[in-house]
C-alpha positions in Angstrom: -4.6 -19.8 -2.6 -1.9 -17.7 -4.5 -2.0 -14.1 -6.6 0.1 -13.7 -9.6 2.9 -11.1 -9.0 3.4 -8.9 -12.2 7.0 -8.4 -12.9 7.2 -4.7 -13.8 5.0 -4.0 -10.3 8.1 -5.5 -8.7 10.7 -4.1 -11.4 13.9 -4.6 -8.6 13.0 -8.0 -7.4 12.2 -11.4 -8.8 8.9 -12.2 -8.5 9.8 -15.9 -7.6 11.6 -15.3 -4.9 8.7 -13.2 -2.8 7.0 -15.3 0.1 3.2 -13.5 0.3 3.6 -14.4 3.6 7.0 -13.2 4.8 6.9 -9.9 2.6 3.1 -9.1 2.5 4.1 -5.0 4.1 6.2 -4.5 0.8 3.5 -6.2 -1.6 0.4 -4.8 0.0 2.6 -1.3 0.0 3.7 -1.6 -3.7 0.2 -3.2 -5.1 -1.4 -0.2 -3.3 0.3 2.8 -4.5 1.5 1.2 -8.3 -1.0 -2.0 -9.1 -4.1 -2.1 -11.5 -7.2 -2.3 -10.3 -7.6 -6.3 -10.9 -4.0 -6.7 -8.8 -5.8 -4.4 -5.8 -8.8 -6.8 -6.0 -7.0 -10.2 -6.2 -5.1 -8.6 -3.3 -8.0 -8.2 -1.1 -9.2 -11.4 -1.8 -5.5 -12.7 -0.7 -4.6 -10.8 2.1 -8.0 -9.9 3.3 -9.5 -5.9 4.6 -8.3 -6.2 8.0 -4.6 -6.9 7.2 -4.5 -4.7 4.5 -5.7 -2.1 6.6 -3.5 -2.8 9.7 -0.4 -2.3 6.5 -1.8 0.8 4.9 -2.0 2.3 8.2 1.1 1.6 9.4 2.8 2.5 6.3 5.8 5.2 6.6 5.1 6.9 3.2 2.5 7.6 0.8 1.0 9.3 -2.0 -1.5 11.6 -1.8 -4.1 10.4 -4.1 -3.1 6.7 -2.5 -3.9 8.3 1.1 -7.2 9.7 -0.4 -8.2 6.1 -1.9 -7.3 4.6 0.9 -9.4 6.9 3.4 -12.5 6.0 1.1 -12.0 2.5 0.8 -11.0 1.6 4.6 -13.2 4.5 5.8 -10.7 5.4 8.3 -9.6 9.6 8.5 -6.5 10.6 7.0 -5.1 11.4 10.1 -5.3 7.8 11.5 -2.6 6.8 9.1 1.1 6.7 10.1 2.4 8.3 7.0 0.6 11.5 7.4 1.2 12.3 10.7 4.7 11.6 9.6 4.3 14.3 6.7 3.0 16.4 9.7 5.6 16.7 11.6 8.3 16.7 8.6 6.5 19.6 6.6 8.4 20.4 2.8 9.5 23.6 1.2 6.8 25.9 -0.4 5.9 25.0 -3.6 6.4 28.3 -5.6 
């Protein structure tokens, strides 16, 4: 069973040359945070909850209204993720 890639999703890489397998952190990672709805679902379906789970959060960076979908969907607190207690300890400049 196999999941078409869309091209523009994966704009600096050809889409035949990704292995689901070998690089399912970047696809999970980059289906997450840019893909439609229908790409998050075939996805799922793919990869299954658990392993996109154990990706999400282990993930170095993301967005916050990813982090909040994600916190809903896996039902897991935002602080259980990698990426924010990342942003924790890297805090930005104030937004003026």
């Amino acid at each position: 069973m196999s999941f078409k890639l869309r091209q523009s999703l994966f704009w600096d890489s050809d889409v035949r040359t990704i292995d689901l397998q070998k690089h399912k952190t970047a696809v999970i990672e980059r289906i997450i945070m840019r893909g439609h709805l229908d790409e998050f679902r075939a996805m799922m379906e793919f990869y299954g909850k658990d392993v996109v789970k154990e990706v999400v959060l282990n993930a170095r960076w993301l967005d916050k209204v990813t982090l909040a979908f994600c916190c809903t969907i896996f039902d897991v607190p935002k602080t259980a993720f990698r990426c924010y207690r990342l942003a924790q300890s890297n805090p930005e400049h104030w937004s003026y």
